[in-house]
Backbone as JSON, one array per atom type, in Angstrom:
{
  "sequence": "XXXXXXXXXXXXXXXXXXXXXXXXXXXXXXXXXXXXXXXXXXXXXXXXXXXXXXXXXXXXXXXXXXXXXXXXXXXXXXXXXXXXXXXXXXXXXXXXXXXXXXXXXXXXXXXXXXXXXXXXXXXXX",
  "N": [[6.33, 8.3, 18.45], [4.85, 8.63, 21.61], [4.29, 11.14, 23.69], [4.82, 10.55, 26.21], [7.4, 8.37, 28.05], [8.49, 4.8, 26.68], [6.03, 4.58, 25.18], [3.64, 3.48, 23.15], [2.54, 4.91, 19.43], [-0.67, 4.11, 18.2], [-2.55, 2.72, 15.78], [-5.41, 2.66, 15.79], [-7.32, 0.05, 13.93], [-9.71, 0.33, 11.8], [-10.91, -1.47, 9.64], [-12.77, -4.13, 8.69], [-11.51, -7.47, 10.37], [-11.88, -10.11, 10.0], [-14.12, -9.91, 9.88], [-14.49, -8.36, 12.05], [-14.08, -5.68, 14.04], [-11.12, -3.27, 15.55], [-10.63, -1.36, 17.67], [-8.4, 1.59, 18.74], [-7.65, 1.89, 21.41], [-8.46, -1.32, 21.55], [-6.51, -2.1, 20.28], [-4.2, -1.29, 20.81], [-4.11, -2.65, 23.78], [-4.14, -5.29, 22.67], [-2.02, -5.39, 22.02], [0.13, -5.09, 24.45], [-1.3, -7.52, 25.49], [-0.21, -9.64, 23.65], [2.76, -8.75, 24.37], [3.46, -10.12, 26.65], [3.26, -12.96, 28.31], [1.24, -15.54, 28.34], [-1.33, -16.94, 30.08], [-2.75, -13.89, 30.21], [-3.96, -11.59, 33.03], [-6.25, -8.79, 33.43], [-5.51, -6.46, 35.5], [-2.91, -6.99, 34.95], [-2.72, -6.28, 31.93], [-3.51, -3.25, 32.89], [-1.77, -2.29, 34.71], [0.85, -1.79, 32.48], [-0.76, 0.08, 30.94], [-2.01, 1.97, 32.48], [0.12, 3.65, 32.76], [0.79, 5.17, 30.66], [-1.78, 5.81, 29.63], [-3.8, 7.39, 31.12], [-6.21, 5.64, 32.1], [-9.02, 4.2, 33.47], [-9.59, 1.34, 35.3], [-11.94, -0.2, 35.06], [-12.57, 0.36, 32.53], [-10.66, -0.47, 30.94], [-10.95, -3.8, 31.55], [-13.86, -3.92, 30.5], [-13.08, -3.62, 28.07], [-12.05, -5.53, 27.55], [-13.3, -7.46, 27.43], [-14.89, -7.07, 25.65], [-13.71, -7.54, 23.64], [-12.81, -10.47, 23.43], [-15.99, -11.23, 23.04], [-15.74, -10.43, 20.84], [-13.61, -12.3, 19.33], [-10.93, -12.06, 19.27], [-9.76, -12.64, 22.29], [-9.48, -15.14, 24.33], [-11.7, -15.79, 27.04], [-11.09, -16.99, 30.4], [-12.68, -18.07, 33.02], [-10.94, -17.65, 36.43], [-11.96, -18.86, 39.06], [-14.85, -20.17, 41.02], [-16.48, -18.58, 41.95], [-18.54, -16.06, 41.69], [-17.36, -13.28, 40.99], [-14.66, -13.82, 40.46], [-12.05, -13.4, 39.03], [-10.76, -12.82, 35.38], [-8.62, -14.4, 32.71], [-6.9, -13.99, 30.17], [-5.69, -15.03, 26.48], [-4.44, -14.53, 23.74], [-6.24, -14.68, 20.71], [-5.03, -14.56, 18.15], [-2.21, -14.08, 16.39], [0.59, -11.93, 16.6], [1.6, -11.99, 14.32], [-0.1, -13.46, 12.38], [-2.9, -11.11, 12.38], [-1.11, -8.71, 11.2], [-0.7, -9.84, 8.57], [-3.71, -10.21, 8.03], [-4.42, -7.56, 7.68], [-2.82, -6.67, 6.04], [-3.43, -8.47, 3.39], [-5.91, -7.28, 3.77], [-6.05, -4.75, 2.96], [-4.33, -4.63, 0.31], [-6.58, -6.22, -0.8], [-7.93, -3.73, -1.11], [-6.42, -1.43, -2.12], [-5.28, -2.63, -4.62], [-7.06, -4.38, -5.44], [-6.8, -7.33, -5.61], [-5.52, -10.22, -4.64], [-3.27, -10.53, -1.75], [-0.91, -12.15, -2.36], [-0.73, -11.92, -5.0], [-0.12, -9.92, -5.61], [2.05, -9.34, -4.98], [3.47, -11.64, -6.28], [3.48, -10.24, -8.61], [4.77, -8.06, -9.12], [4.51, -5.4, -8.69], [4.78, -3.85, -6.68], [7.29, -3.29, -6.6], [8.17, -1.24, -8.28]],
  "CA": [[6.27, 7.98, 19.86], [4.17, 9.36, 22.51], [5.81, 12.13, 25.06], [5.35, 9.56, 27.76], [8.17, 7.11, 27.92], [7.99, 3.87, 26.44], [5.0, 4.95, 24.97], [3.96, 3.63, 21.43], [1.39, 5.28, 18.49], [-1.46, 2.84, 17.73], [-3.64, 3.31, 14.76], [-6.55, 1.55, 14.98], [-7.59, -0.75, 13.13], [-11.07, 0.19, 11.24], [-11.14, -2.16, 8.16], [-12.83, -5.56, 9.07], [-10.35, -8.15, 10.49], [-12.1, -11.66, 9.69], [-15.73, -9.34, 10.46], [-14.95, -7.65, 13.4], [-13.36, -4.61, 13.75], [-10.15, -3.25, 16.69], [-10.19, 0.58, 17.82], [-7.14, 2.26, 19.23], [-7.59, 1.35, 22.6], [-8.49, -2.71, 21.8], [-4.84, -2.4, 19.36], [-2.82, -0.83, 22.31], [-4.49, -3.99, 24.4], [-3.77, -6.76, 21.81], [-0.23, -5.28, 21.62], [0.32, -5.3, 25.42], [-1.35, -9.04, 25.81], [1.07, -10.4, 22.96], [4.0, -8.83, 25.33], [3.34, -10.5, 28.26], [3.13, -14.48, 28.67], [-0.14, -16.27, 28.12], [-2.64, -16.15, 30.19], [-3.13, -12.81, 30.97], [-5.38, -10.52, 33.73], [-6.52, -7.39, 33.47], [-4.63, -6.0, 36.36], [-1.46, -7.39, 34.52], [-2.66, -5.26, 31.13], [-3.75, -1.99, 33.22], [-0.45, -1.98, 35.17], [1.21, -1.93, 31.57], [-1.26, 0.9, 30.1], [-1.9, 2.94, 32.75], [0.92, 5.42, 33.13], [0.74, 5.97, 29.52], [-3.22, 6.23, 29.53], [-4.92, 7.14, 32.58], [-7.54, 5.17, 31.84], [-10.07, 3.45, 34.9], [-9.87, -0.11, 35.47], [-12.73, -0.74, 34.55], [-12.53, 0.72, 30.91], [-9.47, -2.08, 30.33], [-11.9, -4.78, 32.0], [-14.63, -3.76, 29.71], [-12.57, -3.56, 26.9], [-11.17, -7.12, 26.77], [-14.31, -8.54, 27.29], [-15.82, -7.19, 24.31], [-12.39, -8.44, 22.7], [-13.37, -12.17, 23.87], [-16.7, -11.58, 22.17], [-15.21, -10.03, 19.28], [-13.22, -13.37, 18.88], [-9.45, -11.37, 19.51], [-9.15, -13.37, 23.1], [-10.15, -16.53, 24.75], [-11.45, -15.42, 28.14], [-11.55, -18.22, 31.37], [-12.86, -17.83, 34.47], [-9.91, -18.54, 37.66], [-12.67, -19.9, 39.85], [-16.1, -20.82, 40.75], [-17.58, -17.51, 42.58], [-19.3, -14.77, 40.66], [-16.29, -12.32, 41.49], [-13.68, -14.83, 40.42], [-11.59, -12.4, 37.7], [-10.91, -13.43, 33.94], [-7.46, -14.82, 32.28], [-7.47, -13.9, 29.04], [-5.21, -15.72, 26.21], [-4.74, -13.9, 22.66], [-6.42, -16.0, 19.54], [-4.5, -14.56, 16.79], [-0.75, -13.45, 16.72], [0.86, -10.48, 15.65], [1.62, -12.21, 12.41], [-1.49, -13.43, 11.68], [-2.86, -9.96, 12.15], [-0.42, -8.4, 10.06], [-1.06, -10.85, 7.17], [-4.65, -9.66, 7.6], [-4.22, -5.85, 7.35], [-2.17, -6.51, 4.45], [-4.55, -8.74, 2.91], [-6.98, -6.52, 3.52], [-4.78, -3.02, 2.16], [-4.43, -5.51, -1.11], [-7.91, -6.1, -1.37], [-8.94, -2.34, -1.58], [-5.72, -0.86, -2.87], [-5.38, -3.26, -6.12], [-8.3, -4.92, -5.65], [-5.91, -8.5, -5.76], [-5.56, -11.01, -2.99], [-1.78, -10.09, -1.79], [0.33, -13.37, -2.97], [-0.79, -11.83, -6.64], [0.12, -8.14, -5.87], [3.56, -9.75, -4.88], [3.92, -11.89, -8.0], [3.74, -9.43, -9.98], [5.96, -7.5, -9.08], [3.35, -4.42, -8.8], [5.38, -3.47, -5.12], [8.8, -2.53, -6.97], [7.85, -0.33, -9.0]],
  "C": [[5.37, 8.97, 20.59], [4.9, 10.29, 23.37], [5.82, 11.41, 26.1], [6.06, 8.44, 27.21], [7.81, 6.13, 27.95], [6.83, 4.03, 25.51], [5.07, 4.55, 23.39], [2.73, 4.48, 21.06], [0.74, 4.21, 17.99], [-2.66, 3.86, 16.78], [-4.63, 2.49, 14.86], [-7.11, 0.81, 14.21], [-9.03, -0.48, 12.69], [-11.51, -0.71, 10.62], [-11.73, -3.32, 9.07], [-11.56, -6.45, 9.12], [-11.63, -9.47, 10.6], [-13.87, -11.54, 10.6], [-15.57, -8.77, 11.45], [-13.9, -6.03, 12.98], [-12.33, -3.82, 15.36], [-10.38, -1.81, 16.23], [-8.69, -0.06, 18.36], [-7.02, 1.39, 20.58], [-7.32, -0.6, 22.4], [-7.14, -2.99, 20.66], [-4.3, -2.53, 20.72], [-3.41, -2.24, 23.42], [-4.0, -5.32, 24.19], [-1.96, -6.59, 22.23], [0.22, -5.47, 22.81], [0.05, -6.92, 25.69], [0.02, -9.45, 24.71], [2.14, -10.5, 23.66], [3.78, -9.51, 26.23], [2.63, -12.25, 27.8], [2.27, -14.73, 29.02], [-0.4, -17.22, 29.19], [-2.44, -14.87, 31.23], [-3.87, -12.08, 31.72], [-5.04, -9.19, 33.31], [-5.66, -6.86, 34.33], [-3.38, -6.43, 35.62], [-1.53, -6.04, 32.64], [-2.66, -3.5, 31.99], [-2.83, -2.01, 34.04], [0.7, -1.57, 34.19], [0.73, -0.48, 30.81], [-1.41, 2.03, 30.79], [-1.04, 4.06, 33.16], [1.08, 5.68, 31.75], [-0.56, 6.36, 29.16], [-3.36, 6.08, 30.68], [-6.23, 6.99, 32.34], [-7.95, 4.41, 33.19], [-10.07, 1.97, 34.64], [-10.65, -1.13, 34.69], [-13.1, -0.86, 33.16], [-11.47, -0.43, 30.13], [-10.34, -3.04, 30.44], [-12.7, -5.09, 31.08], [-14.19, -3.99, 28.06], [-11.88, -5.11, 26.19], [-12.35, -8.02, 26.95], [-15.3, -8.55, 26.05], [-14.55, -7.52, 23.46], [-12.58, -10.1, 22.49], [-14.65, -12.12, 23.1], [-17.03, -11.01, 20.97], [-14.6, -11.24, 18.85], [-11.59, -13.13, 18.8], [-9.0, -12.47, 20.9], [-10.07, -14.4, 23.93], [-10.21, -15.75, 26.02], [-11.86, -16.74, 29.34], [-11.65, -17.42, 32.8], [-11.79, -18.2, 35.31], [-10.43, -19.06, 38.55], [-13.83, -19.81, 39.65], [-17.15, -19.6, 41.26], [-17.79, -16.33, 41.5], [-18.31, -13.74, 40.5], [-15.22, -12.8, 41.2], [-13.34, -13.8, 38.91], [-11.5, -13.91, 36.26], [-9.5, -13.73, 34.0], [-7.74, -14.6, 30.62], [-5.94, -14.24, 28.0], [-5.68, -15.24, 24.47], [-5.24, -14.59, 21.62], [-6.61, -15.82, 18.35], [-3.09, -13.64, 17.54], [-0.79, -12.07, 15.95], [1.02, -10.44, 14.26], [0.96, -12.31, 12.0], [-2.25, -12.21, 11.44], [-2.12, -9.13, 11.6], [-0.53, -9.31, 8.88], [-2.43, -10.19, 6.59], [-5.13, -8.84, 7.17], [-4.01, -6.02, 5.92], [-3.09, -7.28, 3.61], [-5.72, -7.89, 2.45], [-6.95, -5.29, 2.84], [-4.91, -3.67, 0.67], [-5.56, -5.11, -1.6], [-8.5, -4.82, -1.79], [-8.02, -1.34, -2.17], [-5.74, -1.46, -4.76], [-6.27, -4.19, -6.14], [-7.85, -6.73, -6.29], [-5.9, -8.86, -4.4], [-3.59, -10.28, -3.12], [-1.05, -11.04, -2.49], [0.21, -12.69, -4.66], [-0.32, -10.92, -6.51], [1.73, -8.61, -6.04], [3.9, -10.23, -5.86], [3.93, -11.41, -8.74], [4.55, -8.2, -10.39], [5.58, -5.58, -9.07], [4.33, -3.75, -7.93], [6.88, -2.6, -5.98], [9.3, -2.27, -8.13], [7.82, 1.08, -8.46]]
}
């Protein structure tokens, strides 16, 4: 845990996730949108992040938009003027992302897709 309450530890994600790749910050993001009921704003994540990161507005803002063209969240406009904020709408779960990790941990630990590491009973051992 973090010393600020509530507060979780996020590891980043380095490894490719289906070609892209999640820092620290765009985890602790994903993990906040998942909590919170689809479709989400920015102001609804950085009310959420900032008393455990004092991070700037704009650094959340920035950060979910290169998430949207990372392929992590669907982003929609709420209206028609240039200034009209985003809604943004996660487009993979927590499971699916966990499947992938592990998948991917498989692939470079035993060099096996996972369903084989499991059949074989490799794990409980």
């Amino acid at each position: 845990m973090d010393s600020k309450e509530g507060a979780k530890d996020y590891v980043g994600i380095r490894k490719a996730v289906d070609g892209q790749s999640l820092g620290e910050l765009e985890a602790q993001v994903l993990d906040v949108i998942w909590d919170l009921p689809a479709p989400v704003s920015t102001t609804q994540v950085f009310k959420v992040i900032y008393p455990k990161r004092e991070l700037a507005y704009s650094t959340i803002m920035l950060t979910m938009g290169k998430m949207a063209r990372k392929g992590f969240l669907k982003q929609e406009k709420t209206g028609e003027t240039k200034t009209a904020p985003f809604m943004y709408t996660p487009l993979i779960t927590r499971e699916e992302m966990g499947m992938k990790i592990l998948e991917s941990v498989s692939q470079i630990v035993f060099r096996k897709p996972l369903k084989e590491v499991l059949d074989s009973g490799l794990l409980e051992k």
